[in-house]
Structure formats: structure tokens, C-alpha cells
N, C-alpha and C positions, 0 to 999 in steps of 0.2 A: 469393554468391548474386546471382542480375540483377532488375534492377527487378521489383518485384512490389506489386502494386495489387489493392482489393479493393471489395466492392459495401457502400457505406452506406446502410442503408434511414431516410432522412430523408421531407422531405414539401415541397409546392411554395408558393409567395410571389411576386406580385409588379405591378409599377407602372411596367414600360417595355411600353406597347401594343404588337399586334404581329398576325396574324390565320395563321391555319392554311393555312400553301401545300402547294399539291401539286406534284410534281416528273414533268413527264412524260419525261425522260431515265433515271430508274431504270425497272428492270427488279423485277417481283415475281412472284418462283419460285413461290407458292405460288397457288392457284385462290381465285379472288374477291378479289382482291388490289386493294379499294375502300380509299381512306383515309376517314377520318373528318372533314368538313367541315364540319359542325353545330356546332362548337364552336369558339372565339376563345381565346385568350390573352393573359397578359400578366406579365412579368416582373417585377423588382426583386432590388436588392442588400439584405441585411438587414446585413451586418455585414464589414467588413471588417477582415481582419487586419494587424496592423501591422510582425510580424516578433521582437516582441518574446518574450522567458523567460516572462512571467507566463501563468497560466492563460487570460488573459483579452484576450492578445491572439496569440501562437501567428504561425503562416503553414506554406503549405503544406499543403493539406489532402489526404495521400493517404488515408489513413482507412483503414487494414489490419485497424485492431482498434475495433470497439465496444462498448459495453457493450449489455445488454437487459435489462428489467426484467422478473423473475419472477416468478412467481405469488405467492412470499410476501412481495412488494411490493421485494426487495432487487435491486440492479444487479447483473448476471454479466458479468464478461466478459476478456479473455486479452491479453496483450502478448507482441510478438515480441523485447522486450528487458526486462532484461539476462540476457546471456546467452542463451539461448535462448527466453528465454521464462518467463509465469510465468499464474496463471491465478487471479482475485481475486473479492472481492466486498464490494460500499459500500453501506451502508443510504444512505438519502437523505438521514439525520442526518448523513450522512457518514464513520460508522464504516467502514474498512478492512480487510478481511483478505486476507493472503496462503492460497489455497486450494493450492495445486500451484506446484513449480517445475517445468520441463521440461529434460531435459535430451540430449543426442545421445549419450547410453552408453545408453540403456534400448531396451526394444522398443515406447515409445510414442515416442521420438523428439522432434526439438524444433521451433520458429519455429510458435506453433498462428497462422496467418492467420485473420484474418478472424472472430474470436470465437466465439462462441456459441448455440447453439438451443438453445433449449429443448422438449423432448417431450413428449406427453401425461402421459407414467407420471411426471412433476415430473424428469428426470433431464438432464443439458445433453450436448450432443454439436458436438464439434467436430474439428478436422483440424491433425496436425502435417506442415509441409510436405513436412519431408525428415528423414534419418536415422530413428529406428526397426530394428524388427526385422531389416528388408529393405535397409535403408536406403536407398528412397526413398517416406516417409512413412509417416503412418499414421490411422485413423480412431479415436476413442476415444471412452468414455463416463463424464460428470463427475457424481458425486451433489452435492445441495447444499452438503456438508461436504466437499468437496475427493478422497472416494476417487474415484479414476481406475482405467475398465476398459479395457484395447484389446480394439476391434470387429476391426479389422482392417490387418494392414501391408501396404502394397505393395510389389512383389517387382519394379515397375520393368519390367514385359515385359506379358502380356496384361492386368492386370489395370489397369494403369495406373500411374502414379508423379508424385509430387509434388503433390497435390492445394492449390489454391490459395486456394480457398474452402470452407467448413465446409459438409457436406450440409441439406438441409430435410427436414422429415420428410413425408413425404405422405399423402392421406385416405388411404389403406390399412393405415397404419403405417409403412410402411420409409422409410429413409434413400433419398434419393438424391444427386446428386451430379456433379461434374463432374472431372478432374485436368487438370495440364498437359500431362504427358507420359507417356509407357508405349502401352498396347494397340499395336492389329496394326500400324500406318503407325509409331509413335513420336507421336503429336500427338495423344495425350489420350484420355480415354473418358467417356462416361456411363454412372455406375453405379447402380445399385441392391443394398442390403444390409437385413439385420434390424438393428434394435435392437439384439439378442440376439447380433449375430453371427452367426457358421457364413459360408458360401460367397457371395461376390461374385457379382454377376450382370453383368456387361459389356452394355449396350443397345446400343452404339455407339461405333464406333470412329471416330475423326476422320481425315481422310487427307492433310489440312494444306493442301490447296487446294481445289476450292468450296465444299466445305461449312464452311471455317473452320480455325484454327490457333491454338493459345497461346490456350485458352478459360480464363480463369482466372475469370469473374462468374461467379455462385453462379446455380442454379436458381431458377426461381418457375414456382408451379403453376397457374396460372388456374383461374377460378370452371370450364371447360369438364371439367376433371381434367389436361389435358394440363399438359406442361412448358416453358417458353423460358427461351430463353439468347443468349450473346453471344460470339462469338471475334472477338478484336484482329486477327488476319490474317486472312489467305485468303478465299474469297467469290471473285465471278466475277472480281472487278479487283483486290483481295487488301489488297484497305483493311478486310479485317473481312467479318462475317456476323452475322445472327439468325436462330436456328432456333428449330423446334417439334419436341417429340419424344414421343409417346405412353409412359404407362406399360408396356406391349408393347418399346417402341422400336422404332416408326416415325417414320423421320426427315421431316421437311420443312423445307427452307430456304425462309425466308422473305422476308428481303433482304441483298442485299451491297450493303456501303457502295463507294460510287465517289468517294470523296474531293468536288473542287471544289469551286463557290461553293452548291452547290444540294443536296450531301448532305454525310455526313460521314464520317471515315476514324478507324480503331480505337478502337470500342466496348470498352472496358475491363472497366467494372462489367458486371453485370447490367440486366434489364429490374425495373419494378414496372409490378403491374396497377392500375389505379386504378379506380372504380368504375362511371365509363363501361364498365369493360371491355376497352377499350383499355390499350399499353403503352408504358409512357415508357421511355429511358433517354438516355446523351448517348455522345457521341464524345469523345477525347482530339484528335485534328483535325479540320481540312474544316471544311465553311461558308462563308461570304461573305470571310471576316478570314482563314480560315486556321486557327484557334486553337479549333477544337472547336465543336460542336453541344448541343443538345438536340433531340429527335426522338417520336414518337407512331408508333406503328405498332399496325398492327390484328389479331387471332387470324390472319387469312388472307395477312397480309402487307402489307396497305396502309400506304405508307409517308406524313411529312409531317414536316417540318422548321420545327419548331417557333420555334426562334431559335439563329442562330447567336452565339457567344462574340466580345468583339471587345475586351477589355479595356477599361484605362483606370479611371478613381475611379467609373465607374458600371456597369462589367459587369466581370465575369470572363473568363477564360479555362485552356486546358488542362484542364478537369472531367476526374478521374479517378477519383472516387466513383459512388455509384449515387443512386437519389432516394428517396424515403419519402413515401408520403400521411397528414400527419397530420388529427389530427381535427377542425381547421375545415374538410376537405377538401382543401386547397390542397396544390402539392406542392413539398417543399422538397429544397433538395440543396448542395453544394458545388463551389467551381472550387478548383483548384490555385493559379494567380494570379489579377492583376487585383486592381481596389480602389484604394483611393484610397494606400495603401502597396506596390500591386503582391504583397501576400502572401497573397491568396485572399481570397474571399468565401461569405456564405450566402447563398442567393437562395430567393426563392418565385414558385410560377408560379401564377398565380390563374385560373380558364375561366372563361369567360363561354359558355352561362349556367352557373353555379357548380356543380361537382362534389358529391357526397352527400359527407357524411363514411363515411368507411370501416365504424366499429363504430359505433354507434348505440347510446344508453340511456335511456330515460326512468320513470319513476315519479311516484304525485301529489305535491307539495309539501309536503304536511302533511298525517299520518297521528296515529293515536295509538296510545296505549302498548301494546304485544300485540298491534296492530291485526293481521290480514292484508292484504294489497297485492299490487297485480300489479305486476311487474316487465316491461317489454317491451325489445327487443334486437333486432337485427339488423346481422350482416356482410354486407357488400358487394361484396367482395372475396374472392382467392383463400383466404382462411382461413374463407369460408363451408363449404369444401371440398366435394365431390359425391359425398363416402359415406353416404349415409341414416343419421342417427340420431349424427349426431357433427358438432361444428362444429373446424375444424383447428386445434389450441395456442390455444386460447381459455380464459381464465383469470379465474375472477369474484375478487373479493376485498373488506372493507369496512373501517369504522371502526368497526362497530356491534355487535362481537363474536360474529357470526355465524357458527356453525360446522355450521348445519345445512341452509340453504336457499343464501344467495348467499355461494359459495366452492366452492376447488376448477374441475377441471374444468366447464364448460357442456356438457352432453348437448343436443342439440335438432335437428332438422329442420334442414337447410342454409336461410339466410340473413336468417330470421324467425321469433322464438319468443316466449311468456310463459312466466314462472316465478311461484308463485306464492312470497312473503317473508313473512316475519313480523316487524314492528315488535319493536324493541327494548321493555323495561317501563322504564326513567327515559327521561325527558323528555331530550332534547339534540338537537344539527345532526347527523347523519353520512353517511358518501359511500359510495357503491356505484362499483364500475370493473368494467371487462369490457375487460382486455387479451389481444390475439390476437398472438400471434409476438413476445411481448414489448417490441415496438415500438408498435401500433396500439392505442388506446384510446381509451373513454369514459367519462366519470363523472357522476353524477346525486346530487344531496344531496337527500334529506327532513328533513324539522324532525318531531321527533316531541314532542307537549304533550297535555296534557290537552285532552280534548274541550268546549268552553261554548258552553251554548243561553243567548242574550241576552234577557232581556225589558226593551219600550221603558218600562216603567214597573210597580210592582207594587201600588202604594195608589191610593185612590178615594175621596173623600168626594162622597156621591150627594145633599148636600143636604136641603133639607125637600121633600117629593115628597106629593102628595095621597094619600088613602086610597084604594083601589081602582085609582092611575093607575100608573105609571112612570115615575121618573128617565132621564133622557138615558141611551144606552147609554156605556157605561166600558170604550173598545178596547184591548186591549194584541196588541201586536207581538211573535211568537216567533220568533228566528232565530237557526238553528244553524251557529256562526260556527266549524265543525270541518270536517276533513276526513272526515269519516265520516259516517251517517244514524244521527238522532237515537228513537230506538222512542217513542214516544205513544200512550198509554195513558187518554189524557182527563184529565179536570181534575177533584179535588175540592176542593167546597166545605163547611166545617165552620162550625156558628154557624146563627143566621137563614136561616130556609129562603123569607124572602122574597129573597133574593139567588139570581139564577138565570145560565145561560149558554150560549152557543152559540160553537163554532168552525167552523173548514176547515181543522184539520189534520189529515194523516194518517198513517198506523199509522207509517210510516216519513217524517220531515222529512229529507230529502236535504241532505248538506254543503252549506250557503251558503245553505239558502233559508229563508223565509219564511212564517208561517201567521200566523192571525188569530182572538184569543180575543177575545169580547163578553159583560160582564157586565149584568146589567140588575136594577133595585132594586125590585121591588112592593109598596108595603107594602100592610097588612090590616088595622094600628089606628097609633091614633098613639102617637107615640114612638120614642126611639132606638134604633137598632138595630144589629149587626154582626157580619163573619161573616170568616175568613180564610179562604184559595186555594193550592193546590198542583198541580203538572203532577204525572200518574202515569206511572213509566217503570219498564221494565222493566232499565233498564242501572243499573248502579253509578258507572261510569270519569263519568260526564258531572260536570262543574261547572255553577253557576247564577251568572249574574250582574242586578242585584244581590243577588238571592234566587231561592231558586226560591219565587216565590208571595209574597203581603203582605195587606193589611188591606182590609175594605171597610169600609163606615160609610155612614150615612141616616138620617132620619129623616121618622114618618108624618105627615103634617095633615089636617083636612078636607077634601074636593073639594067645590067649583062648577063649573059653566059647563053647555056644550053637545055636541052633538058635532063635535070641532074638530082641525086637524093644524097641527104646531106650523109646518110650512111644507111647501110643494107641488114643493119642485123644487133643485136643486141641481148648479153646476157647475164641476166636477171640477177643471178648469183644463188645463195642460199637465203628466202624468205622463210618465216616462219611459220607452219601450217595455220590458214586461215588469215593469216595478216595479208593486206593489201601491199604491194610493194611498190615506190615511189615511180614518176611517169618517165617511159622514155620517148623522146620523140621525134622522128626524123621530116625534112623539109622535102618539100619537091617544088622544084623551081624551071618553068617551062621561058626558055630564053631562045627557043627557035625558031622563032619571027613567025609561028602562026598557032595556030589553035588548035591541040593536042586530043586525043578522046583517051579516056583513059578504062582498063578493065580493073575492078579492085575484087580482091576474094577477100577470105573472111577468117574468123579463126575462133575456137571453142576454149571454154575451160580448160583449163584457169588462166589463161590468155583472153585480156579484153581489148578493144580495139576501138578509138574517137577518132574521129575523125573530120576536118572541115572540106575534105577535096571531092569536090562532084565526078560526075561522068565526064566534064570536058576542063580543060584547065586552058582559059587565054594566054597569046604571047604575052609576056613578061610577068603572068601572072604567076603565084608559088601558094600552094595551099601545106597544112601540117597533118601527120598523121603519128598518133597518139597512143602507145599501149604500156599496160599495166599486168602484172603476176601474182595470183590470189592462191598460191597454193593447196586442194587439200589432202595430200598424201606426201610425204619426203621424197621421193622419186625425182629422177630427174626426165623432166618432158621438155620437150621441142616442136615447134610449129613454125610454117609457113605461110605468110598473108600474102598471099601470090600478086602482084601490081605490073601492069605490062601498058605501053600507050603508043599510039597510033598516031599520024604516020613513022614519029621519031621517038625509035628505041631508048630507055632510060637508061643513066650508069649512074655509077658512083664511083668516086676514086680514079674515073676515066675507062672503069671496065663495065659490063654488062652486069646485069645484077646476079650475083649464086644465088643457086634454085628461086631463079625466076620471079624473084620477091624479098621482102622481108623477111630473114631467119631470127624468130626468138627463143630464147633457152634460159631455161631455171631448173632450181629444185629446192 
């Protein structure tokens, strides 16, 4: 059998600068044939190989067979030896199993290149190159347990023969596909087939000079629905081609490589789209060195030669794999040589400004037990696919033993969706993934924990407090330190109904924030007195820390004096934009042997004001008034809660009040 090479979907890396040329000695066949110049590059080696047996250090990267991760989290995937072949599967613990041997006596035939797909309906589908039925190859379909169905053998004449790469499935369902040799010329076809099998559909016959020869890289579908591809010969100067070819099969050549220092010569693998849009793939020669490319071409043909290969301990050369966009976005691949052992390297291509990642997933951080959550998601990429109501071999999966919401197939709108989940009931971390093509993924962890509303304190002793007056007010702080909204249902208090209170929370405390309960003490005779406190909620799931609720305590004495406020003004300092700042709160105390009327104003953002004092304040009686600073700008503001009372003027300190009121100030 002759050399044979096949398309790796890795992803890009890298750290040797380098900027996007254009070439204006190529030629592009196809209309609107702009390259893509908005975007920079830059290279790097990740790992090179040394030549050695062990797993870990290898050389040579032609990459024929790879594994892909399945939907029910295990590795698939096929080798061309021993023997013919054989076709496995590795959990990521590492378990092994042999699933199929292949063999050249059957009608599925042996040597499957270039592994395995996976399809919607969970079942893998791949290609044995040669022998079979027909004996030259065949298309088969693998369940997760190893049975094997043949789709279909090639008969070596129209329909084609030796298929070199394993088909994709496409947004419509069917197989498609490329071979080496067979149809009308001898030099390959594009085909289209069911799942299911039945009759071969031949799109295109290859004729082995411009449009391309010895196409062995696998198809990809771009986000447009159309198909691209890659033949090692032929093209106008017969260094290779990229074409586009419609589901229909309408051809378009898109560019033929012309070798030298400024393009490249036989594209091997395949193209990958990346989320630009655009498509990478490399050359096995050509370039500046001689020694192979990497290259960006655009839907219409615009070509750009990205970096040429030039060996050595810091580049590669010979690339005979394809690329992969993984999910930092970057795009990674392999050379054949080059390294600092001359026995290949991994490299990554990094754009400037930096590519999306392909799948995309997020969720909030912390949820709770049962909770509902929105899940959000988007492809980027060809596996968005552009059949309404179906995203392409896209695969949810978790750790959270969810078998009803995230798993299985993704249904959604092409490239942007929510689902809505359901928290796990025990408390633990677990990961959410959304793999497309078995290759491209993303994953998202939530902490799932009990929900707890914090108060900054639960007890209060109000002191000895005049008869008819009020104690300093007794602020506590609620803040619900969940990822969920806390239901609020108000506050009771049991005990001494001289203990009273005013908040600003409401019906629903939103995950993370903050309200603000004030207690206030009036007694009515003297002596001790006391009363406990509890938030009312309508939820069960919440925790309290360190209670929900605690003790109050007072006691009543005689009142003196006049009418008086225990001070005029108050400032705030510097709060932190949007934080709540702690209560300040001044007393008013009417000791002028009769019954006061009092006028109160009022005050706006970011200035709030509680208050327990009416329109008229009895002798000996003393009510509190209450304010707080929410700032949202740095600035510093000033306001006055204007307070005046009838018949007998207010002071403080023994004078009248400045500006007629309450002065407050922050920033």
C-alpha cells in the first residue's frame, strides 16, 4: 500500500511572531477571492519529539488514526495495525477494549484510516481503505459495543475506490465523503450516502488535473452548509488544490498551490474552519524553506500564507496532519519533522486579536440544591450546522448524574441557545461539557450548597432608655450570601410589644445583596423588658447564620429635659460605590411638658431615611430617626432632611438646628 496520510483535528499555539501576507502571484478561481488581513499570527513549538518507544516521546507525526471522545465521555477510535487493523475503546481511567478486528476476508474489508465519527443517532462511522466486498474498500457503521454494519463497498469504477478518509456526517444527516480513486477519470469522488445505507450518490468526479488528484483529507462543512476540501496534486500548477463543493455538488476551485517561496505544494490533510470563519490547513512542501506551510484561506478563495515550516529545535517541518481549534481558541497541529530531535513537533497558532473559542459554555457558579439554572451555549463553528432546529454531533454530558436536562444530543437553533437544568439535591462541585465532533469542547463547573442569608449581628441590649423616649436604633445587616433570591416575608417580633421595626428589604433579596432591618426600643413604664426576632420566609432550603433571629433587652427610666436631638448632622465618610453604608441615627426627645407637632422633609439618593417619629411627638415622649448612604458615583453629595416642631423650637447641643435640619454628607 503507498503512502497514506490523513487529517488530525488538533487546535492552534504559538510564540514565534509573524503577520498575515498576501500573495499577489496566486491566482483565486473562485469570485471574491479577498484574503483575510484583520488578523496577525503567531507561532510556537509545544513539544517535540525525540524519536524514542515510549508513549511520551514518539516521532513522526503522520497521524492516520485518532481517537474522539464520545458522548458517553469514552475514547473511539481505529488502527491500521496489526494486521489490518482493529477498532477500540479507553475510558480516560484508561480502561481498554478491543471493540472489532478488521480483516481483508470480509465484506467490510481492512486498514480503517483515519478513525472515527461519531453520528447523531450515538453510532461511529468510519472507512476501511481497501479490500471488502468489492475489494477496493468500504464504508461501515460501528455501535458503541463493537457490532459493525457495512453502509456500503466500493466496486472500484463509478462509485469510487479506496476511500482515504472516514466521512462526516452533515446538517441534513447523510455521510459524505471523499475517496482516492475510482469514479469517471480514475482520481477519486465526492460522495454522499445514508446512515442507513441504500445507493451511493456520486457529487463529483475528480479528473486529476485542475481541479485536483490523490484527494485523501477528509471533508468539513462550514457554518455556510457548503463542503471544503484538499487534493495533494493537480490544481493549475499541479502542486495540490482547495475546493468548495455544494450539497447539490457544485464544484468550485478555490486555489491551487504553486509551490515556491510565497505559497505551498501538496495539501495533504484537510481544511478546519475556525471561528473567524475562515480556513486553515498546511502543505507537506513550499514556502520560503521548502519544507511545508501553514496557510488561511477564505469561503471565496482568498488565499494567505500564514508561516512557512523551516525546521530546526524551534520549528517544524513536513506537516502532514491537519489542525484542530481547541477550546482556548488557538489552533493546534502537528509537523512530521523538525524539533530539537528532528522527530516532529506540536505547535500552536495563537491570532491576534484572539479567535473565539469554538463551543462555548457557561452557567452561574453557585446554585442550590434542586435549584433551576440556565444553562447557555454556543458553536461557532462548522458544527453550529445550518439546519434549523439541530446543532451538528454535539454532545452534552455531566458529573451531576443528570439524565434528564444536560445529556445526550443538544437540540437548539444553530450557534446560540439556553437550556434550562436542574441542580443536583446533595451539595457538591460538578462539570457540565458540550462536545461537538468529538474533538471540540467546553466545560463549566457549579458548586451546588445550601443557600445562607447572613445577619451582621442578632442580639441588642437597648440599655436604660427614658419613658416615653427611645433607645438608639439597633441596625442589622441581611445579606444573602447564595446564588439564588432569598423570599422575604418580613420580620416578627414576639415578647414586649415596646420593641418595634422598620426595614428595606424586599419580597425577593436577590443572590449577593444586601438589605437593612432597624430595631427601636420605646418603653411606656419603667423596667426590664424583652422581646425575640425572626425573618419570615417562605422557603425551607435557606440556612441562617448565626441564627435566624436573637434577643432584644431594655430597660424603662424616667424622662427630663426639653425638646432636643441627640445631634444635627452626620458624615458618612468615603463608602464604596454601591455598598450600603452602616446606620446613623439621631434621637428626638420632647421633655416640654406638652405635645409637639412636628414638620419632617425628606431626602433622595443616595441618602435613605427610617424613621419611627410621627406628625406629633407627646410630652416625655422621644421617637429615632434613621439614615444610611448608598453611593453611586465617587462624588461627594450633601443633603438636608429639613425637621422643625411646633410650638417648641428644637436644638441640639443647646443651639437651633444648622440649616434647619439634619445635614448629611458622603462620598
Amino acid at each position: 500500500m503507498s503512502r497514506r496520510f490523513s487529517f488530525l483535528p488538533w487546535g492552534f499555539v504559538a510564540a514565534l511572531a509573524f503577520t498575515l501576507l498576501t500573495t499577489p502571484r496566486l491566482q483565486a478561481q473562485a469570485a471574491d477571492a479577498t484574503p483575510d488581513t484583520a488578523t496577525s499570527f503567531s507561532f510556537s513549538v509545544l513539544t517535540s519529539f525525540t524519536g524514542g518507544l515510549s508513549p511520551d516521546e514518539g516521532g513522526h507525526v503522520w497521524t492516520d488514526n485518532y481517537p474522539i471522545q464520545a458522548n458517553d465521555g469514552n475514547l473511539y477510535g481505529t488502527s491500521y495495525g496489526p494486521g489490518a487493523g482493529v477498532a477500540y475503546k479507553d475510558s480516560l481511567s484508561g480502561q481498554y477494549d478491543l471493540l472489532y478486528v478488521f480483516s481483508t476476508s470480509d465484506a467490510v474489508g481492512g486498514y480503517p484510516l483515519q478513525g472515527l465519527v461519531e453520528g447523531r443517532d450515538g453510532n461511529f462511522y468510519g472507512i476501511a481503505y481497501a479490500y471488502g466486498g468489492d475489494g477496493d474498500g468500504a464504508i461501515f457503521q460501528m455501535t458503541p459495543s463493537g457490532a459493525v454494519n457495512l453502509i456500503h463497498t466500493f466496486a472500484g469504477t463509478a462509485d469510487g475506490a479506496n476511500p482515504d478518509s472516514a466521512p462526516i456526517q452533515g446538517t441534513d444527516g447523510n455521510l459524505y465523503g471523499v475517496t482516492y480513486g475510482g469514479g469517471a477519470h480514475g482520481d477519486g469522488v465526492v460522495y454522499k450516502i445514508s446512515p442507513s445505507g441504500g445507493a451511493i450518490t456520486v457529487l463529483y468526479n475528480f479528473s486529476g488535473t485542475a481541479d485536483g488528484a490523490d484527494c485523501y483529507g477528509p471533508l468539513v462543512q462550514g457554518t455556510d452548509g457548503n463542503f471544503y476540501g484538499t487534493c495533494e496534486y493537480g490544481g493549475a500548477d499541479g502542486h495540490g488544490s482547495a475546493y468548495k463543493i455544494t450539497p447539490a455538488g457544485s464544484f468550485t476551485l478555490l486555489h491551487s498551490f504553486a509551490a515556491g517561496t510565497t505559497d505551498g505544494s501538496e495539501p495533504i490533510a484537510g481544511l478546519v474552519e475556525a471561528t473567524d470563519g475562515n480556513f486553515y490547513g498546511m502543505t507537506y512542501l513550499g514556502g520560503a524553506s521548502a519544507e511545508g506551510t501553514l496557510f488561511q484561506l477564505t469561503s471565496s478563495g482568498g488565499f494567505s500564507l500564514l508561516h512557512s515550516f523551516a525546521g530546526g529545535a524551534s520549528d517544524g517541518l513536513y506537516p502532514q496532519s491537519g489542525l484542530m481549534q481547541a477550546s482556548d481558541g488557538n489552533i493546534y497541529g502537528a509537523a512530521y519533522q523538525g524539533g530539537a530531535d528532528n522527530f516532529g513537533v506540536i505547535f500552536k497558532m495563537t491570532a491576534s486579536p484572539a479567535l473565539a473559542a469554538p463551543v462555548q459554555l457557561s452557567a452561574p457558579a453557585n446554585v442550590s440544591p434542586g435549584q433551576a439554572f440556565t444553562m447557555s451555549y454556543s458553536v461557532l463553528n462548522s458544527y453550529a450546522g445550518s439546519q434549523p432546529g439541530t446543532l451538528n454531533q454535539c454532545f452534552a454530558t455531566n458529573t451531576a448524574g443528570d439524565t434528564t436536562y444536560w445529556t445526550g444530543t443538544i437540540n437548539a437553533t444553530p450557534t446560540t441557545a439556553t437550556k434550562s437544568v436542574t441542580a443536583p439535591a446533595s451539595p457538591g462541585t460538578y462539570t457540565y461539557a458540550l462536545t461537538c465532533g468529538g474533538q471540540e469542547s467546553s466545560t463549566v463547573s457549579i458548586s451546588v450548597a445550601t443557600p445562607v442569608v447572613n445577619f451582621s449581628s442578632v442580639t441588642h441590649n437597648f440599655g436604660s432608655v427614658s419613658v416615653g423616649a427611645s433607645g438608639s436604633a439597633y441596625g442589622v445587616q441581611l445579606t444573602n450570601t447564595s446564588g439564588t433570591g432569598f423570599p422575604f416575608s418580613g420580620v416578627t417580633i414576639s415578647g414586649s410589644s415596646e420593641f418595634t421595626q422598620a426595614n428595606n428589604c424586599p419580597a425577593t433579596v436577590a443572590a449577593g445583596a444586601t438589605c437593612e432591618i432597624v430595631f427601636y426600643f420605646a418603653p411606656t413604664a419603667g423596667g426590664s423588658v424583652s422581646a425575640t426576632w425572626s425573618v419570615n420566609t417562605t422557603s425551607t432550603s435557606f440556612a441562617f447564620t448565626p441564627s435566624n433571629g436573637g434577643t432584644l433587652t431594655g430597660s424603662g427610666t424616667a424622662s427630663t429635659g426639653t425638646v432636643t436631638l441627640t445631634s444635627a448632622g452626620h458624615n458618612f465618610g468615603t463608602i464604596a460605590v454601591s455598598t450600603q453604608s452602616p446606620t446613623y441615627g439621631t434621637e428626638l426627645t420632647n421633655s416640654s411638658g406638652s405635645t409637639i407637632t412636628l414638620t419632617k422633609g425628606s431626602v433622595t439618593a443616595p441618602f435613605t431615611a427610617l424613621t419611627n417619629c410621627g406628625t406629633t411627638l407627646a410630652a416625655g415622649a422621644s421617637c429615632e430617626l434613621e439614615f444610611y448612604f448608598t453611593p453611586s458615583t465617587t462624588s461627594t453629595v450633601q443633603q438636608v432632611y429639613t425637621l422643625s416642631a411646633t410650638p417648641t423650637a428644637i436644638t441640639s447641643g443647646g443651639v437651633a438646628l444648622p440649616n434647619g435640619g439634619i445635614t448629611l454628607t458622603g462620598n
